[in-house]
Each structure stands twice: as C-alpha cells, then as structure tokens.
ChimeraX commands (.cxc) that place a marker at each C-alpha (Angstrom):
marker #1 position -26.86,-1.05,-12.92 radius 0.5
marker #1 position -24.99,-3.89,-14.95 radius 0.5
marker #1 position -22.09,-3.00,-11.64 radius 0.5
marker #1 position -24.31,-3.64,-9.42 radius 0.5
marker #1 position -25.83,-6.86,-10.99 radius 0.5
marker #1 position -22.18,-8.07,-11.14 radius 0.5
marker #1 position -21.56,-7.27,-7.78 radius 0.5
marker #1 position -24.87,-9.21,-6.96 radius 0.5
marker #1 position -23.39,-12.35,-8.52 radius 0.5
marker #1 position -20.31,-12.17,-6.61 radius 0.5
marker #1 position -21.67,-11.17,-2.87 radius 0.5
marker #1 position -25.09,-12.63,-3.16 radius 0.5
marker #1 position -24.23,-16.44,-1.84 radius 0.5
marker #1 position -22.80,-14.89,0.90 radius 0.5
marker #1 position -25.06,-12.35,2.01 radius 0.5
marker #1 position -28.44,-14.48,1.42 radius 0.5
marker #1 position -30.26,-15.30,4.95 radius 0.5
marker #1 position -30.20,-18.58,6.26 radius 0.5
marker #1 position -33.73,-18.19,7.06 radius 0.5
marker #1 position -36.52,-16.34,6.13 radius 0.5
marker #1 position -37.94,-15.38,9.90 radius 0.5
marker #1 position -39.07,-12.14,10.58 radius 0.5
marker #1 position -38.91,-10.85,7.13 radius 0.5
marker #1 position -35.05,-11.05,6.64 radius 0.5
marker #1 position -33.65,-8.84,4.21 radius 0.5
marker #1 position -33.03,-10.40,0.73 radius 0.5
marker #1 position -29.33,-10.23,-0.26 radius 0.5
marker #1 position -29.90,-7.47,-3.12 radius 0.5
marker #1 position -31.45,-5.43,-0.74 radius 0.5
marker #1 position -28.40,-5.66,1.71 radius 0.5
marker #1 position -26.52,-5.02,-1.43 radius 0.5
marker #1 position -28.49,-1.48,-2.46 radius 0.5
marker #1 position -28.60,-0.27,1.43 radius 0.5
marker #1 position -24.61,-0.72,1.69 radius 0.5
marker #1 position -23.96,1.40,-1.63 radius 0.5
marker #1 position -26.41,3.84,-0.47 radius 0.5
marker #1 position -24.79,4.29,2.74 radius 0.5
marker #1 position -21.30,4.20,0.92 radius 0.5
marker #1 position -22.36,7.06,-1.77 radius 0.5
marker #1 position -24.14,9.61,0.55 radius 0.5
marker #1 position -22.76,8.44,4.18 radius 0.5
marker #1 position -26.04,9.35,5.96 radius 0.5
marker #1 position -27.24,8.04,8.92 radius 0.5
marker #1 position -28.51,4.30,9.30 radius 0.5
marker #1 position -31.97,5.67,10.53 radius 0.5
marker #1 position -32.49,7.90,7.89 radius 0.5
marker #1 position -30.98,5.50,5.21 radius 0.5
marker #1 position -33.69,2.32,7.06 radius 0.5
marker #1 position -36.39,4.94,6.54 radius 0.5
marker #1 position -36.04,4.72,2.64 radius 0.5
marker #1 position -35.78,1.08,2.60 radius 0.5
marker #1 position -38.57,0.52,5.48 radius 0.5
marker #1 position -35.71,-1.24,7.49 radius 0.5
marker #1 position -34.42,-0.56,11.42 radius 0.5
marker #1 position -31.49,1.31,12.30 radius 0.5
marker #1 position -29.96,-2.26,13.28 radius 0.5
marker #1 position -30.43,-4.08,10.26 radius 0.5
marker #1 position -28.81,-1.23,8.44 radius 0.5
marker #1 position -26.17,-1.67,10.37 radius 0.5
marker #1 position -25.63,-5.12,10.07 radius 0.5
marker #1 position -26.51,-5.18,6.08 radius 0.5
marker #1 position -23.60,-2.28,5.64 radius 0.5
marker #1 position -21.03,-4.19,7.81 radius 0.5
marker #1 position -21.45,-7.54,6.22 radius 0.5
marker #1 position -21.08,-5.70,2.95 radius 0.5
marker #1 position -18.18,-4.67,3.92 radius 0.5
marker #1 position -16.61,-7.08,5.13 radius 0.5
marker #1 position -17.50,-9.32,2.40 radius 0.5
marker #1 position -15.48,-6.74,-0.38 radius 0.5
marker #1 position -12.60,-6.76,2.04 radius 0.5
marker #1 position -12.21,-10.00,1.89 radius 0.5
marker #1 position -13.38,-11.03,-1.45 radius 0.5
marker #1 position -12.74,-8.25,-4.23 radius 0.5
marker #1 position -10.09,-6.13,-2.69 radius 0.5
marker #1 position -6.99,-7.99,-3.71 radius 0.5
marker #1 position -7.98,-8.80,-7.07 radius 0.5
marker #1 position -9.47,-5.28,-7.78 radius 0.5
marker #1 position -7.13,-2.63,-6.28 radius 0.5
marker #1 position -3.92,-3.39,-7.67 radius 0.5
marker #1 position -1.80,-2.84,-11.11 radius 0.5
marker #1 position -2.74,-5.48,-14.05 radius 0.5
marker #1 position -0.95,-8.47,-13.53 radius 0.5
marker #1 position -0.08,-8.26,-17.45 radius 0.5
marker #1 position 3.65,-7.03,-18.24 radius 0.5
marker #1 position 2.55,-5.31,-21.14 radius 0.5
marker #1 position -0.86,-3.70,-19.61 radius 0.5
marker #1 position 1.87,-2.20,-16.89 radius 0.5
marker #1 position 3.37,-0.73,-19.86 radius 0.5
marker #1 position 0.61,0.68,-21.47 radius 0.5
marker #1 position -0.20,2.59,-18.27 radius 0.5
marker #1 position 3.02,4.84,-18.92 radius 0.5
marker #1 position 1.99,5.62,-22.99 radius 0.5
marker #1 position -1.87,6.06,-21.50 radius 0.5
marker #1 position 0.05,8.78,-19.09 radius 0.5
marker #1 position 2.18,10.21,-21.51 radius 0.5
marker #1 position -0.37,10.91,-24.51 radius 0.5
marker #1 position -3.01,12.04,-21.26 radius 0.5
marker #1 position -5.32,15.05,-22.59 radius 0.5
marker #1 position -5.82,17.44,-19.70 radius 0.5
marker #1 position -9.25,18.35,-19.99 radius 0.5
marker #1 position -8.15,22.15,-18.53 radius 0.5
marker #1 position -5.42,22.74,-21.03 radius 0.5
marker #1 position -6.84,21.00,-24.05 radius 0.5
marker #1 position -2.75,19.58,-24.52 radius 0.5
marker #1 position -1.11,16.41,-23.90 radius 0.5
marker #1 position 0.27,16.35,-20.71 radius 0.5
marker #1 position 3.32,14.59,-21.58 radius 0.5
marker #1 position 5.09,12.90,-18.74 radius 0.5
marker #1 position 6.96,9.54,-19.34 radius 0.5
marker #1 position 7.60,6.29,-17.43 radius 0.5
marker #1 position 4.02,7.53,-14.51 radius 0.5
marker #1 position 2.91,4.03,-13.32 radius 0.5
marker #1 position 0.58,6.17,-11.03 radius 0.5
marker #1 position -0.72,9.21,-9.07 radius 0.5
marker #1 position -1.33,9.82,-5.72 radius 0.5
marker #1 position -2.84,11.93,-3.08 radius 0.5
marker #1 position -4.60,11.61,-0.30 radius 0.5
marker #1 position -8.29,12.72,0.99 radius 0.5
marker #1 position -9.76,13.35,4.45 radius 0.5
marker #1 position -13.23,11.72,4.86 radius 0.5
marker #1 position -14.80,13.10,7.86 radius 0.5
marker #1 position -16.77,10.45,10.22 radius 0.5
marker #1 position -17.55,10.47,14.04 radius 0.5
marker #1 position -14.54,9.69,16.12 radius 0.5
marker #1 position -14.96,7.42,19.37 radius 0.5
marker #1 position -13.71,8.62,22.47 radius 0.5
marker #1 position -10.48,6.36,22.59 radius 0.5
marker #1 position -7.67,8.29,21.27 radius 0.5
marker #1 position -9.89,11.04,19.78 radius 0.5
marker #1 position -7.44,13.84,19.79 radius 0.5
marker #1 position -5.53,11.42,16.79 radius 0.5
marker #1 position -8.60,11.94,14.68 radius 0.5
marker #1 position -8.15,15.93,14.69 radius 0.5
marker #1 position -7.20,17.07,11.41 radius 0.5
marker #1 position -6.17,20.28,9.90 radius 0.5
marker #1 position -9.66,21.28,9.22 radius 0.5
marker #1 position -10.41,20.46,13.03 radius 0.5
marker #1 position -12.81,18.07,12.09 radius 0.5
marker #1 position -12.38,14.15,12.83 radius 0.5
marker #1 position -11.27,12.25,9.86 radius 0.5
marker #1 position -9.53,9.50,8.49 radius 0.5
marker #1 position -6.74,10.23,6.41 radius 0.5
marker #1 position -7.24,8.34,2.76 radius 0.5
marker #1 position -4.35,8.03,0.40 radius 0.5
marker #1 position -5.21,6.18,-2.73 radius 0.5
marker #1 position -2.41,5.70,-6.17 radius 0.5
marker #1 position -4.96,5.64,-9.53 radius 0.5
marker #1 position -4.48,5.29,-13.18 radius 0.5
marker #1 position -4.95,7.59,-16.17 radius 0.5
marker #1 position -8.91,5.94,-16.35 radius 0.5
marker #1 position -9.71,6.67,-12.18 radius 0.5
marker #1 position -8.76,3.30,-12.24 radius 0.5
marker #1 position -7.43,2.25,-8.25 radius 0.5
marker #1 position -4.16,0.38,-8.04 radius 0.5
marker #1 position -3.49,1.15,-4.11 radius 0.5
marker #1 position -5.45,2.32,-1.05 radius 0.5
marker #1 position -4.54,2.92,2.50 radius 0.5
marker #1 position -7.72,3.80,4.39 radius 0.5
marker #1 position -6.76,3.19,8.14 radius 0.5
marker #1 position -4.74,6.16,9.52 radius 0.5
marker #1 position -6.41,9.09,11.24 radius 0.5
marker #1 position -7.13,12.69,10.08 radius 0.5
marker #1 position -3.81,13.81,11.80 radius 0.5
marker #1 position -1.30,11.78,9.81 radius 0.5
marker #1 position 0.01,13.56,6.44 radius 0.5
marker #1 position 0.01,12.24,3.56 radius 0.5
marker #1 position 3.65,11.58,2.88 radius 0.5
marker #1 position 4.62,9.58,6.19 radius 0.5
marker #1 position 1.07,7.33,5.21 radius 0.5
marker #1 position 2.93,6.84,2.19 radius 0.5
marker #1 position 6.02,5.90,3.74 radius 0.5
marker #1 position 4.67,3.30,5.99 radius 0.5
marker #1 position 2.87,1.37,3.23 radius 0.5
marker #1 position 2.91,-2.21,1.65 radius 0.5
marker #1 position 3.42,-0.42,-1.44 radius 0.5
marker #1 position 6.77,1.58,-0.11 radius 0.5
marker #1 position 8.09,-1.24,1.69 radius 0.5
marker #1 position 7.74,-3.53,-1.20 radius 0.5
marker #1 position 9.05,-0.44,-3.76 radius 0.5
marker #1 position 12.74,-0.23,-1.23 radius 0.5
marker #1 position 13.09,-4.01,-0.09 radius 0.5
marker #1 position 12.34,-5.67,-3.28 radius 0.5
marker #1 position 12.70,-3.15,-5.82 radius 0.5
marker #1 position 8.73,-3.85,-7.14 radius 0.5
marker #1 position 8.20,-1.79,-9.78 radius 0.5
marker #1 position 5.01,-1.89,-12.22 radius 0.5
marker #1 position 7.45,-1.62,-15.19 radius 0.5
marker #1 position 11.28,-0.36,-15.23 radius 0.5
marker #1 position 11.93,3.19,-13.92 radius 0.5
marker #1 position 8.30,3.69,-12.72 radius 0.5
marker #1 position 7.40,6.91,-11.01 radius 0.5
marker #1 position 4.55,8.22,-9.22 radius 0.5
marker #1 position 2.84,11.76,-9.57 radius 0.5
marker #1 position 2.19,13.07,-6.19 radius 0.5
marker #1 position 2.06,16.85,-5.19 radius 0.5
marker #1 position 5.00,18.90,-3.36 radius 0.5
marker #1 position 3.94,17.33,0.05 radius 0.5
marker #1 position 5.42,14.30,-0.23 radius 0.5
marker #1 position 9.39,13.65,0.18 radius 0.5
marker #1 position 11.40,13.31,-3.16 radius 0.5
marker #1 position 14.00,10.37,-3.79 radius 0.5
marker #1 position 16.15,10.67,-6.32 radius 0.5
marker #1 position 13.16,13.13,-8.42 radius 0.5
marker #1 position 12.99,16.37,-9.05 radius 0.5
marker #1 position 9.49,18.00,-9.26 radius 0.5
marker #1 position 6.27,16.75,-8.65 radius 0.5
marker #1 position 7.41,13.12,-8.60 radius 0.5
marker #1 position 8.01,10.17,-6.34 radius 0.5
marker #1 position 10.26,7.14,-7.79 radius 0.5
marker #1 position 9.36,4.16,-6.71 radius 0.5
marker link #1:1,2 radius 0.2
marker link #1:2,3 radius 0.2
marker link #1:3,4 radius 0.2
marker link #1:4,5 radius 0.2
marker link #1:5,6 radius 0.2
marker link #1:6,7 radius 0.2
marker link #1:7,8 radius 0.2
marker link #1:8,9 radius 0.2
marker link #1:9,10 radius 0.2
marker link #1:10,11 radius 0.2
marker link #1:11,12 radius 0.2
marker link #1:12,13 radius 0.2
marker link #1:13,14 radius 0.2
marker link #1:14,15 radius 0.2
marker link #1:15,16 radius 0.2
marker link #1:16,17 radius 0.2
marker link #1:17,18 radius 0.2
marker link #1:18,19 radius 0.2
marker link #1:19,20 radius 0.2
marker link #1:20,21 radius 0.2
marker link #1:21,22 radius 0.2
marker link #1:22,23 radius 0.2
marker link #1:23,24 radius 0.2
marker link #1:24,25 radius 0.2
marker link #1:25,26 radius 0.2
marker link #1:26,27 radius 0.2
marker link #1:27,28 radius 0.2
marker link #1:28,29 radius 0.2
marker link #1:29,30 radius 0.2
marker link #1:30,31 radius 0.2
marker link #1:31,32 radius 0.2
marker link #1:32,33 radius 0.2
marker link #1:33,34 radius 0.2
marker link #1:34,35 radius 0.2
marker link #1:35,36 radius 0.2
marker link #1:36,37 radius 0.2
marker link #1:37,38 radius 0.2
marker link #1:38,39 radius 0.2
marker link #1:39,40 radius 0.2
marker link #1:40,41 radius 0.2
marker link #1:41,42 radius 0.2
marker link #1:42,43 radius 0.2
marker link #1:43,44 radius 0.2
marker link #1:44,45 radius 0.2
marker link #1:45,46 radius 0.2
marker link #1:46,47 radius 0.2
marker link #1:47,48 radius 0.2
marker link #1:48,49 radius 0.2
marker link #1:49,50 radius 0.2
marker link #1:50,51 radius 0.2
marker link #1:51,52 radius 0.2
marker link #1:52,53 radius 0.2
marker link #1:53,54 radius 0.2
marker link #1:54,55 radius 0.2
marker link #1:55,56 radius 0.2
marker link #1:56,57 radius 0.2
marker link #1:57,58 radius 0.2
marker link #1:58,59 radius 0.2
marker link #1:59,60 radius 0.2
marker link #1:60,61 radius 0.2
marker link #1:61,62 radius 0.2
marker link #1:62,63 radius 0.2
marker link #1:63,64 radius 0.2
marker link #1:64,65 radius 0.2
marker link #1:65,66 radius 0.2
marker link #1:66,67 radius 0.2
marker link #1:67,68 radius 0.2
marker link #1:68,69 radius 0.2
marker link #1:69,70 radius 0.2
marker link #1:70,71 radius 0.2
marker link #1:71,72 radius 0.2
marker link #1:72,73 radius 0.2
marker link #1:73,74 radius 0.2
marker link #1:74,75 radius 0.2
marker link #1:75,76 radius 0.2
marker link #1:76,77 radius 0.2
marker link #1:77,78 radius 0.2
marker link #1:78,79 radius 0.2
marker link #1:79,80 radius 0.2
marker link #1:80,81 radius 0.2
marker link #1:81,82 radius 0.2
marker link #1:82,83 radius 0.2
marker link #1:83,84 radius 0.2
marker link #1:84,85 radius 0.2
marker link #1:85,86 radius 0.2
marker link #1:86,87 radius 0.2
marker link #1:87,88 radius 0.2
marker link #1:88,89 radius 0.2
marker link #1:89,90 radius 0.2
marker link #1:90,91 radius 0.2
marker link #1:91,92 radius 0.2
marker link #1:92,93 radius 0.2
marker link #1:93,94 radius 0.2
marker link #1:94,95 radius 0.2
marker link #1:95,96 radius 0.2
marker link #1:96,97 radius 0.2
marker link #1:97,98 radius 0.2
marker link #1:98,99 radius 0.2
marker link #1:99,100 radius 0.2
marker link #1:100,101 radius 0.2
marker link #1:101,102 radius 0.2
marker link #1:102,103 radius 0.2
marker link #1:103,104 radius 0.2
marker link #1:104,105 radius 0.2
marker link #1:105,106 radius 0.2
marker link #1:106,107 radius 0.2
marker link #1:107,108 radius 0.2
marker link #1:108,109 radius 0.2
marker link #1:109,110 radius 0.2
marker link #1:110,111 radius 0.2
marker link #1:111,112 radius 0.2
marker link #1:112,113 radius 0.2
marker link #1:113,114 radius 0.2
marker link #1:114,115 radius 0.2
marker link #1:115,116 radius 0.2
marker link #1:116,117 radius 0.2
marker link #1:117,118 radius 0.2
marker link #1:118,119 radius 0.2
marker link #1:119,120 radius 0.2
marker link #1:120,121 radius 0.2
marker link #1:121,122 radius 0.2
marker link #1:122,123 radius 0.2
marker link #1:123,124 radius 0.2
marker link #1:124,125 radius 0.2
marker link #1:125,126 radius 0.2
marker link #1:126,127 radius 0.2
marker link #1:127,128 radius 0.2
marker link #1:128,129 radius 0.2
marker link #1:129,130 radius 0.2
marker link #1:130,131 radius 0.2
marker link #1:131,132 radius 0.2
marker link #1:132,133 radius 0.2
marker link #1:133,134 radius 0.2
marker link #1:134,135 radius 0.2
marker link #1:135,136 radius 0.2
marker link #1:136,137 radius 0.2
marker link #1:137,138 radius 0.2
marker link #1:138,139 radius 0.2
marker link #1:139,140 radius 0.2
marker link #1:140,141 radius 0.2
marker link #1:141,142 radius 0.2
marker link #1:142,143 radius 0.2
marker link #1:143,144 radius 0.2
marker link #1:144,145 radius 0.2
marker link #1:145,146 radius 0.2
marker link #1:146,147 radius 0.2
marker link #1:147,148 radius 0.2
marker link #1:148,149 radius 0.2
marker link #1:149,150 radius 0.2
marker link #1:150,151 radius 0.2
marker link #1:151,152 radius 0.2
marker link #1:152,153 radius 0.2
marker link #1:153,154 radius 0.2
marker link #1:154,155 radius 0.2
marker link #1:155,156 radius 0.2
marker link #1:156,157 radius 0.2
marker link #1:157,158 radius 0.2
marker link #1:158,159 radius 0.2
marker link #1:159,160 radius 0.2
marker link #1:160,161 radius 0.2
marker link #1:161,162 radius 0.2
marker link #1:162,163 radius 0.2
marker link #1:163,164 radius 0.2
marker link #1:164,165 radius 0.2
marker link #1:165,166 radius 0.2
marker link #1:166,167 radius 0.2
marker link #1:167,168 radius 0.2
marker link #1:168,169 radius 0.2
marker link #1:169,170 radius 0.2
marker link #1:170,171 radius 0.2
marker link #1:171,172 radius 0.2
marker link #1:172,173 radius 0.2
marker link #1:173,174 radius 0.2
marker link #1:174,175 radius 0.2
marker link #1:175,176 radius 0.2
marker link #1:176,177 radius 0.2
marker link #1:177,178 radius 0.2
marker link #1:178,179 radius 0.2
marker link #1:179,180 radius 0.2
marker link #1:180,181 radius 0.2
marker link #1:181,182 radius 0.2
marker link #1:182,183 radius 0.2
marker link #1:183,184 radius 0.2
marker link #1:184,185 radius 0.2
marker link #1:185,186 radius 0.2
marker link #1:186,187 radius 0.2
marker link #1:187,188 radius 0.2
marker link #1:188,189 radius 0.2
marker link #1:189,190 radius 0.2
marker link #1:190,191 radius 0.2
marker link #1:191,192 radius 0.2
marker link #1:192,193 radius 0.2
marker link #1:193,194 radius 0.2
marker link #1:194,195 radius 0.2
marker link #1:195,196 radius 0.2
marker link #1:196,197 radius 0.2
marker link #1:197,198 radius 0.2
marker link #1:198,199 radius 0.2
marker link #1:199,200 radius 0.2
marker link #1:200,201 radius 0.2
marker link #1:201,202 radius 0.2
marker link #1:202,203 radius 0.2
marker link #1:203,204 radius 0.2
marker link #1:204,205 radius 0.2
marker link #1:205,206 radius 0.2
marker link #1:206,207 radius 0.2
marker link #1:207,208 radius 0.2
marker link #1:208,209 radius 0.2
marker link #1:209,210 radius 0.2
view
C-alpha cells in the first residue's frame, strides 16, 4: 500500500481530470484500475465491472498510466545505482548470494547482473501477425529484463515479438551497444549471468561479459 501511495504522489497531478463532468474518474482510481489490469491482465470489461467503470474508460485510465511511467519513472527506476560504490556492492551482494535451493553461497565474482528473457502472451493485430508466433505457438512479446541479487530491475527491453530469441534481443540493445562502443561497465570486469542461449564473448560458462 505505502507503493502505491508513493506512486499516487508522483502520477496523481497528472492523471487528475480537468473537470468533474460525467462523474470522471478520480486519479487514485485510474491509478488502482491500471495495476489491476497490469497484475492479472484481464479484460477491460471484466476489470470496469469491479470498479463500476466502462470498457472505455478502462482503457483510457490503463493507457494514461502507462504512458505516464514511461515517461516519468522509467529512466530513473530501471537502471544500475548511479553510486560507484553501490555498483560495487552489487558484485559482493552476488558473490555471498544464498541460493534458497542449495542452502550454500553461490559464489560467483565480479556479476553486475542476470538476465533472461520471458514471453508474455497478449492478442496480436493482424499487421505482421505471423512475427508474434512464438515457440509455444501462441502470440507474444518477447521480454528480456537484467535484475539484481534483490529482483531489483536495472534493464528492460519489452518491444520485440514472441519470435525473436533472447540472445539477438540482447544484441540489439542500448545496453549492448553502449557495453562495445563505449566500454560502459557498472564496475571493472562486470559480467552478466545469462543461460546457455545466449552467445559467449570472451566467457566461458553461463556468462556474458559486458
């Protein structure tokens, strides 16, 4: 709740209704109807039903949400600290990690990251819908996300289709790009945990160097 209250303070000026005709929704409600939508992805109708809303004003409420964390808390929430030495402690966070299956330290130095990617089925449009086909069959978007040793996010790519693997999504980032022109890395020697799928430089194992 406190997340959401925090979120409040930071959307709310821009979601509040210029005017109060025909019963607009408040800006908390907007708020509550987007994060429903985002944490069960069911359908506007059904989701306008529990909030005595129409399909339309769902619609609107989730897009203006969205747009609105785009554009306000994505850059200063999914990336690494912008502290040297909170970089750092990523890589002793990773190194002393507990696996919770093992019960043992996991023990892997200099991991700024890990990364995988996730298909998140949703209904394709017509245009270009064979693109959308992934392994499954189903129509997805292809989701590749790099998080910390707390879930926390430091990189998301959410805009290639269900049948794009993960590795060449990877490749074609901001994050890769910036990794082999400018040789960014969180802290010196960085690597990122990723599974056998993607393409090893200069690693061997499970690991991508940045």
């Amino acid at each position: 709740m406190e997340q959401v209250e925090q979120l409040l303070l930071t959307l709310g000026p821009y979601l509040n209704s210029r005017t109060a005709r025909n019963q607009a929704m408040p800006a908390n409600e907007k708020l509550l109807v987007a994060l429903r939508f985002f944490a069960s992805g069911h359908y506007y109708y059904s989701i306008g039903d529990c909030h005595g809303y129409s399909k339309s004003t769902v619609c609107r409420a989730i897009y203006r949400v969205t747009r609105l964390i785009n554009s306000l808390l994505y850059q200063s929430t999914i990336k690494w600290p912008d502290s040297a030495q909170e970089r750092r402690d990523i890589g002793r966070r990773f190194l002393y990690f507990k696996s919770q299956d093992v019960n043992r330290v996991v023990g892997m130095p200099l991991v700024c990251g890990s990364v995988n990617g996730t298909l998140v089925d949703f209904l394709a449009s017509k245009k270009d819908e064979y693109q959308y086909v992934d392994r499954h069959r189903n129509h997805s978007l292809n989701c590749t996300a790099v998080s910390g040793p707390s879930c926390e996010f430091y990189f998301i790519s959410a805009k290639w289709p269900g049948s794009v693997s993960d590795c060449r999504i990877l490749r074609n980032s901001l994050l890769w790009h910036r990794s082999e022109r400018d040789g960014w890395r969180p802290f010196p020697n960085a690597v990122i945990l990723g599974d056998t799928i993607y393409l090893l430089w200069g690693a061997v194992g499970p690991a991508i160097v940045l």
